[in-house]
C-alpha positions as CSV (number, residue, x, y, z in Angstrom):
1,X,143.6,205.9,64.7
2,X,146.7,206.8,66.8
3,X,149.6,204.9,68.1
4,X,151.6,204.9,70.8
5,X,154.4,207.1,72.0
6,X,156.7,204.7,71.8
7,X,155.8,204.4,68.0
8,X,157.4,208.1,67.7
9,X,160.1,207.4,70.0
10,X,161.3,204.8,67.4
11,X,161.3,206.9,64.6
12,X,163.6,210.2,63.7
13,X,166.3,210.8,61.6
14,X,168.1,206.8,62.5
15,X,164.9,205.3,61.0
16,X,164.8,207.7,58.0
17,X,168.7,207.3,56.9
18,X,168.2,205.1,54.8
19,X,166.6,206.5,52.1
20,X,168.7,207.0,49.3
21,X,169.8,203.4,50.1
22,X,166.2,202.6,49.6
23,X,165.5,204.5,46.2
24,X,168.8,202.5,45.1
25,X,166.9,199.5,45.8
26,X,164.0,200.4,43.4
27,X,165.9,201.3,40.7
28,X,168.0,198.6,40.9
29,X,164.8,196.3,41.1
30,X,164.4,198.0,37.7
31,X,167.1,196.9,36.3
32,X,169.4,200.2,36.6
33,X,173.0,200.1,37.3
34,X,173.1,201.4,41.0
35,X,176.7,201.2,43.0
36,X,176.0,200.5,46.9
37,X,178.2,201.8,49.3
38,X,175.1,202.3,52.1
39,X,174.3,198.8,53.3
40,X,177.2,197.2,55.8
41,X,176.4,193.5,54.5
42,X,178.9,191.3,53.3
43,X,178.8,190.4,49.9
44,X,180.2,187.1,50.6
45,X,178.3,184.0,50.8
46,X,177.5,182.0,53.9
47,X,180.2,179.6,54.5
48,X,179.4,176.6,52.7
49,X,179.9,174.2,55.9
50,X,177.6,176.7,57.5
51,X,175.3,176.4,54.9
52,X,175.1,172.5,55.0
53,X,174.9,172.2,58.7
54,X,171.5,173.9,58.3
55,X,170.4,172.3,55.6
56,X,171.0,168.8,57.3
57,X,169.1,170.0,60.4
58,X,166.2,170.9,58.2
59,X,166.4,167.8,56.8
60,X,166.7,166.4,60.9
61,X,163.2,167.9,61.4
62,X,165.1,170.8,63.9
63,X,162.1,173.1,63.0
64,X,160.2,173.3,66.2
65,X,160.9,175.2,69.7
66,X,164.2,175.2,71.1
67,X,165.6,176.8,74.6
68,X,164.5,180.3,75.3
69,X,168.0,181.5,75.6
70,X,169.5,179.4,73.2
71,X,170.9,175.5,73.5
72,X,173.5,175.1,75.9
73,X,176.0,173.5,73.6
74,X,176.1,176.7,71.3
75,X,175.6,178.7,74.4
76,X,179.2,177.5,75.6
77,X,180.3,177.9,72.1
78,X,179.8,181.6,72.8
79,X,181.6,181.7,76.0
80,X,184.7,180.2,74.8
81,X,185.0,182.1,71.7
82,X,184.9,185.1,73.9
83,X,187.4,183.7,76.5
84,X,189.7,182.7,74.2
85,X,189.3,186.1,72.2
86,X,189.7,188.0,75.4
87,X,191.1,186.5,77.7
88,X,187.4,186.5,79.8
89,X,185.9,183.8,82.3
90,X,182.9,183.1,81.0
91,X,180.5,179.8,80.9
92,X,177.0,179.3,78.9
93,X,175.2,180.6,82.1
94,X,176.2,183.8,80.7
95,X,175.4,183.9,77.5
96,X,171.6,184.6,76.1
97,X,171.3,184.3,72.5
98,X,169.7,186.5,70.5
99,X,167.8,187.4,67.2
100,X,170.8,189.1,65.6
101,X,173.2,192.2,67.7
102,X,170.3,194.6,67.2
103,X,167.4,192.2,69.4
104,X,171.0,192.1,71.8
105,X,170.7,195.6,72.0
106,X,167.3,196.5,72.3
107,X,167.0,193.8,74.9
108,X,170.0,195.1,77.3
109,X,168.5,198.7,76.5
110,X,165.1,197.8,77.7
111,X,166.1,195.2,81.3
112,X,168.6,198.1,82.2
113,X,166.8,201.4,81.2
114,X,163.9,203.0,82.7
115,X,162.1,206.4,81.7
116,X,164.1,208.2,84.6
117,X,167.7,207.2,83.6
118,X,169.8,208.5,81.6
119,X,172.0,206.6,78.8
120,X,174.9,207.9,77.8
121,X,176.0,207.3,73.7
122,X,179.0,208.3,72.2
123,X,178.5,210.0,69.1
124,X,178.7,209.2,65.9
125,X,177.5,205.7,67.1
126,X,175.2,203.2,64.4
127,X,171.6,204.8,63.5
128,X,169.6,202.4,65.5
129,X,170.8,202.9,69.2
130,X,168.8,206.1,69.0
131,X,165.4,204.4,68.4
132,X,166.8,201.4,70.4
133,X,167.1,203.3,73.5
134,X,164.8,206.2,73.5
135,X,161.9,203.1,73.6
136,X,162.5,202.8,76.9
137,X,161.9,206.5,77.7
138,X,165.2,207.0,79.0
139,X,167.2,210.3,78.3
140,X,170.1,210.1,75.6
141,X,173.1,212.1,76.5
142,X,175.4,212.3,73.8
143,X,179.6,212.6,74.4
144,X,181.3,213.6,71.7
145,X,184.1,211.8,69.1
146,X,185.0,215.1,67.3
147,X,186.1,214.4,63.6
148,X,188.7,216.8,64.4
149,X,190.4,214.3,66.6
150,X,189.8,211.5,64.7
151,X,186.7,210.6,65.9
152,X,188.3,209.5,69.0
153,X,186.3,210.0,72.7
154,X,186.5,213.2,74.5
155,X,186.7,211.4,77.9
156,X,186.5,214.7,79.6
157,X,183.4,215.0,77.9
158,X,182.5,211.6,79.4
159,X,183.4,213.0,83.0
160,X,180.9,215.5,82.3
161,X,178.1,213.8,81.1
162,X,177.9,211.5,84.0
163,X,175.0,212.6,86.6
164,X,173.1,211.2,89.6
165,X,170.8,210.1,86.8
166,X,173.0,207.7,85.3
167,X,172.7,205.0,84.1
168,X,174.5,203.0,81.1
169,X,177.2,204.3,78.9
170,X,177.1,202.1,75.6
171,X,179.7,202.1,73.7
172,X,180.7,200.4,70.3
173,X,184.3,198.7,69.3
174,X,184.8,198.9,66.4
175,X,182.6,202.4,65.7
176,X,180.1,201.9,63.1
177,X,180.2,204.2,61.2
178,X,184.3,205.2,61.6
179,X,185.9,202.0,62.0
180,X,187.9,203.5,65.3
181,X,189.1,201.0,67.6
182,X,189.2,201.8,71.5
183,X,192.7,201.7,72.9
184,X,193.4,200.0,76.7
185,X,193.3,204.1,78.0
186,X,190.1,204.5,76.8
187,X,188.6,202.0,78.1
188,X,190.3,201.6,81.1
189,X,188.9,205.3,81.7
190,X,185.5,204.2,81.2
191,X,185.7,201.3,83.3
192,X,187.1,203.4,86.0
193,X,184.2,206.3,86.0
194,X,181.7,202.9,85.4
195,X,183.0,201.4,88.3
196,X,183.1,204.8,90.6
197,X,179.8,206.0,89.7
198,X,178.2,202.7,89.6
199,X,177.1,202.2,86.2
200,X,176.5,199.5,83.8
201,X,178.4,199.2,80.2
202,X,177.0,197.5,77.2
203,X,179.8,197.2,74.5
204,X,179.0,196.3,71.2
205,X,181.5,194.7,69.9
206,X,180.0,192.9,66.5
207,X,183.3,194.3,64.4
208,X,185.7,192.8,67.1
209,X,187.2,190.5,64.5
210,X,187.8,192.4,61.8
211,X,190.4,194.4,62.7
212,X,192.8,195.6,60.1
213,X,196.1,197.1,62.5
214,X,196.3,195.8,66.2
215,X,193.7,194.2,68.6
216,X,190.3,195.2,69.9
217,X,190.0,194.9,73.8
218,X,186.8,194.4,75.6
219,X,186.3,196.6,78.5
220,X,184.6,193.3,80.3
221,X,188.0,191.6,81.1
222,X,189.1,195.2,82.9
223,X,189.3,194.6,86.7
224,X,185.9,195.1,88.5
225,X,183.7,194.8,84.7
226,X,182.8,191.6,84.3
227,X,179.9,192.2,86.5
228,X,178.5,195.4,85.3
229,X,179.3,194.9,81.3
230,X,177.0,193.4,78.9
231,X,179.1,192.2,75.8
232,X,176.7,191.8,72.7
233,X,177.5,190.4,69.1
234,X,176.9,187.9,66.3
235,X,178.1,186.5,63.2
236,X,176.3,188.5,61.1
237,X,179.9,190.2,60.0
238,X,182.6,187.8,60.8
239,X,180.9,184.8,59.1
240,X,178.7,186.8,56.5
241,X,175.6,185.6,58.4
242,X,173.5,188.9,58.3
243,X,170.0,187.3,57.2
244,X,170.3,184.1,59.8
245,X,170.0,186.7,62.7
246,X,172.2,184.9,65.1
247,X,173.2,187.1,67.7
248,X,174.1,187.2,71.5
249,X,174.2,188.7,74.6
250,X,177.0,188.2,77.4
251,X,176.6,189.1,80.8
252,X,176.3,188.2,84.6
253,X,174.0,185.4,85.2
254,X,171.5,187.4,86.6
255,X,171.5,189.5,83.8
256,X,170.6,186.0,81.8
257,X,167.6,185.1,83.6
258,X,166.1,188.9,82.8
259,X,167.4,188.2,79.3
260,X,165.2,184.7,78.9
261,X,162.3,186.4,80.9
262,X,162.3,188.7,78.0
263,X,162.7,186.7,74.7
264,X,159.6,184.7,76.5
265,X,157.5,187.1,75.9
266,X,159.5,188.8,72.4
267,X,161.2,186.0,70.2
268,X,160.7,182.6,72.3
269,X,163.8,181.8,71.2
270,X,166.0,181.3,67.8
271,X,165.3,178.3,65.4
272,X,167.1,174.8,65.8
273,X,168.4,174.9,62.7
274,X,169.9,178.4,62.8
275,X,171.5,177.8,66.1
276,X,173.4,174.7,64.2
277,X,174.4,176.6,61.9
278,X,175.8,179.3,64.6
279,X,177.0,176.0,66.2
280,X,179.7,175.1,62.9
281,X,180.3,178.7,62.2
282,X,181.9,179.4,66.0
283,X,183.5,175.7,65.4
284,X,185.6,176.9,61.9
285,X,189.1,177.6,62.4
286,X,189.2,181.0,61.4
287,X,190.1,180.9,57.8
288,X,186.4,181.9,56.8
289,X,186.7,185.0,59.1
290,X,190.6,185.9,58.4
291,X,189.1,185.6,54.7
292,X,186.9,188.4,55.3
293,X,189.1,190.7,57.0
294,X,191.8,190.3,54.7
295,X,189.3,191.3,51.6
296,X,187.8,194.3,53.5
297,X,191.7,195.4,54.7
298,X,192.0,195.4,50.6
299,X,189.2,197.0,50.3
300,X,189.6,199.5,52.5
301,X,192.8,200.7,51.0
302,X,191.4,200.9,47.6
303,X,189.3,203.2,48.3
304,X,192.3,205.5,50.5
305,X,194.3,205.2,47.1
306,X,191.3,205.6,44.9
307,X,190.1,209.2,46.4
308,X,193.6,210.2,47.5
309,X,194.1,212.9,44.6
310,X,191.0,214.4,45.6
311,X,191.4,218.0,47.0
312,X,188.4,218.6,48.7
313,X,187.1,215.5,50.4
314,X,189.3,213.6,52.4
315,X,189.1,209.9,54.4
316,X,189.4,209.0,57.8
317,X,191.5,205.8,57.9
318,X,189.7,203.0,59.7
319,X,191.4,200.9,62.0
320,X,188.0,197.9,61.4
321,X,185.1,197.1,59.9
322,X,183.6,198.0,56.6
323,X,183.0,201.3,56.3
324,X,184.8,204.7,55.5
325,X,184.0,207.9,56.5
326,X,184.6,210.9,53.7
327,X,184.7,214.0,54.9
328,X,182.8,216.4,52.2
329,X,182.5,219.7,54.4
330,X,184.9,221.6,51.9
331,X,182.8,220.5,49.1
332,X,180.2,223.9,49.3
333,X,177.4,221.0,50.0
334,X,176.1,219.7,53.4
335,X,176.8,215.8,53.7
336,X,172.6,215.3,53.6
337,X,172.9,217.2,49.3
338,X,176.1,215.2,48.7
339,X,174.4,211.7,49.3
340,X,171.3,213.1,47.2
341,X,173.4,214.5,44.3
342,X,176.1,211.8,44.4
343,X,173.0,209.4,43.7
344,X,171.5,211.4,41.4
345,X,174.0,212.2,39.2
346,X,176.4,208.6,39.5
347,X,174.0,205.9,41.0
348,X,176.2,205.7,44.0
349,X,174.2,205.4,47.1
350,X,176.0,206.3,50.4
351,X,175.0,207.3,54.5
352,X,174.7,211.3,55.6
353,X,177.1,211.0,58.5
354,X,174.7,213.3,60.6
355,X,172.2,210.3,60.8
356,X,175.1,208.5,63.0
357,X,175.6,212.1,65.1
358,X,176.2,215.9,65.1
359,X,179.7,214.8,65.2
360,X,179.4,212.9,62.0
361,X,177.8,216.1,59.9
362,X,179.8,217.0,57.1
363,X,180.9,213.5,56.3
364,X,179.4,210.5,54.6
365,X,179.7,206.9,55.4
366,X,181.0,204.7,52.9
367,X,180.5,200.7,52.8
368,X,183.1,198.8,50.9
369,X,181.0,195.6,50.7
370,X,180.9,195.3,47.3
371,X,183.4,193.8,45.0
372,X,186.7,195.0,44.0
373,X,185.8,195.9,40.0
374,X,182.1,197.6,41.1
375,X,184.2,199.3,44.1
376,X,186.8,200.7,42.3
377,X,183.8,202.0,39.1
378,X,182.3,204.0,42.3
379,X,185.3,205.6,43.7
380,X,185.8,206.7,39.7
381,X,182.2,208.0,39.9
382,X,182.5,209.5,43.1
383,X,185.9,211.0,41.9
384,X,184.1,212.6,38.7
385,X,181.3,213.7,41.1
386,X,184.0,215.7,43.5
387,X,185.9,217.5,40.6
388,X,182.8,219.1,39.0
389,X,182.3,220.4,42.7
390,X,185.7,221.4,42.4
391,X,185.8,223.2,39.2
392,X,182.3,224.8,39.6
């Protein structure tokens, strides 16, 4: 029987990166000592007022079809959380919620895109956008974030990139996978060329509150963006709330109605019970959240400290987020053998950097969402893996 083309456009090298993560998962189903540094999920529990909220509206009988977009009370939630995070003007009209960022995504990917358009990515950018946006059958045009400046954007690249055919440029801050953090000239170039060239942004922006060293902007409060910019998130990261799939969308109001048109015919909606949960989580006051970006700060050191002696790998430092990218091109293997070797020979599972983008080839992405003791056993492994490379 044959499928679709859409069924190949969702597939490639995104959809196959996580392999190694997934052999990981087998043998650790067996009861082998595997070390994951491939999965960006919190190892941190739910907050337990989180966690009772839902159970009391289970217990409430808040099991049966809610609002399309999401109840209005959580809905404004949303809105001032942004606002007050950004300095926006936003009200629950705006906001759509969603079935986790990556339904935020695929959604705004498929109301703006159209087989003709073109999208334009940054790259490296987060394995899914790839499948997420080639669905709609528009073209991807990749800019470049060299890893020789940082992974930060060539916006002269950007200029380049832009044609008649135009249509979105989505963008993600913080980077999954580098943890870079656009500054206010980035972004206020993109809104500028945005804004001349008449294009929508979507700006994923999931990692915004788990920055380590200064603040992440949203290129929606710019002057003229609030009107072209479709802000998407959730609390999967900032509230260790990856498997509730609570996630949002936030846009002009127009945008809204497309978005509830939509989840009609896709998710009719998110369960009562998870959006009370959402509900308490956006109420907290930030200790749960400051919490978690203090550990992964912590984190994220230990593992600059643990590999430091190393010779011929070195770490990009990341400004958010939970992941690390090593940079193994002096290590005689291409990043796609080091994740199979470093595996195979130490149980440490990590992410080929290519699967993110051609600028990402030659590194691997590292997730330090494990605990402290386990992290610091796999930088030892990974350090023992590096030095018989070194001494071969």
């Amino acid at each position: 029987m044959r499928f679709s083309d859409l069924s190949q456009r969702i597939g490639g090298e995104g959809a196959e990166a996580w392999a190694t993560h997934a052999a990981g998962s087998r043998a650790h189903d067996k009861g082998e000592e595997v070390y994951f540094l491939s999965v960006g999920d919190p190892d941190f529990d739910t907050p337990v007022t989180v966690v009772d909220e839902a159970i009391t509206a289970l217990q409430q009988g808040d099991t049966h079809y809610t609002d399309i977009t999401g109840r209005e009370e959580l809905r404004s939630a949303i809105a001032e959380r942004m606002n007050k995070r950004v300095g926006s003007h936003y009200t629950a009209r705006n906001v759509s919620m969603t079935v986790g960022c990556q339904n935020a995504l695929f959604s705004a990917a498929a109301l703006l895109l159209g087989s003709e358009d073109e999208a334009i990515v940054f790259d490296p950018t987060y394995v899914t956008y790839a499948a997420a946006l080639g669905a709609t059958g528009a073209t991807i045009i990749s800019v470049p974030c060299p890893s020789e400046s940082s992974f930060r954007p060539d916006l002269n690249a950007l200029r380049k990139a832009i044609t008649s055919k135009s249509k979105v440029i989505f963008l993600v801050t913080p980077v999954n996978p580098t943890g870079v953090v656009y500054n206010r000239e980035e972004l206020q170039c993109i809104a500028e060329l945005a804004i001349e060239h008449d294009l929508w942004v979507v700006s994923d922006e999931v990692y915004a509150e788990l920055v380590f060293e200064g603040e992440c902007l949203s290129i929606a409060t710019f002057e003229g963006m609030q009107d072209r910019t479709i802000t998407i998130s959730s609390l999967s990261k900032s509230h260790a709330m990856t498997g509730w799939r609570a996630g949002w969308a936030v846009g002009p109001e127009d945008f809204s109605r497309h978005m509830s048109n939509l989840a009609l015919c896709m998710t009719y909606g998110i369960p009562g019970f998870v959006q009370r949960a959402a509900l308490c989580a956006l109420r907290d006051d930030g200790s749960d959240t400051q919490r978690i970006s203090d550990t992964f700060k912590r984190r994220r050191d230990l593992i600059l400290q643990e590999l430091e002696p190393l010779t011929a790998v070195s770490c990009e430092v990341p400004q958010a987020g939970m992941f690390i990218m090593l940079n193994v091109a002096d290590t005689g293997l291409s990043s796609a053998e080091f994740v199979r070797q470093l595996y195979q020979q130490q149980s440490v599972t990590s992410i080929d950097g290519k699967a993110f983008g051609n600028c990402a080839d030659g590194s691997v992405r590292l997730a330090f969402t494990i605990g402290e003791d386990s992290l610091r056993e796999a930088c030892r492994r990974i350090r023992l893996f590096v030095e018989q490379l070194e001494t071969a």
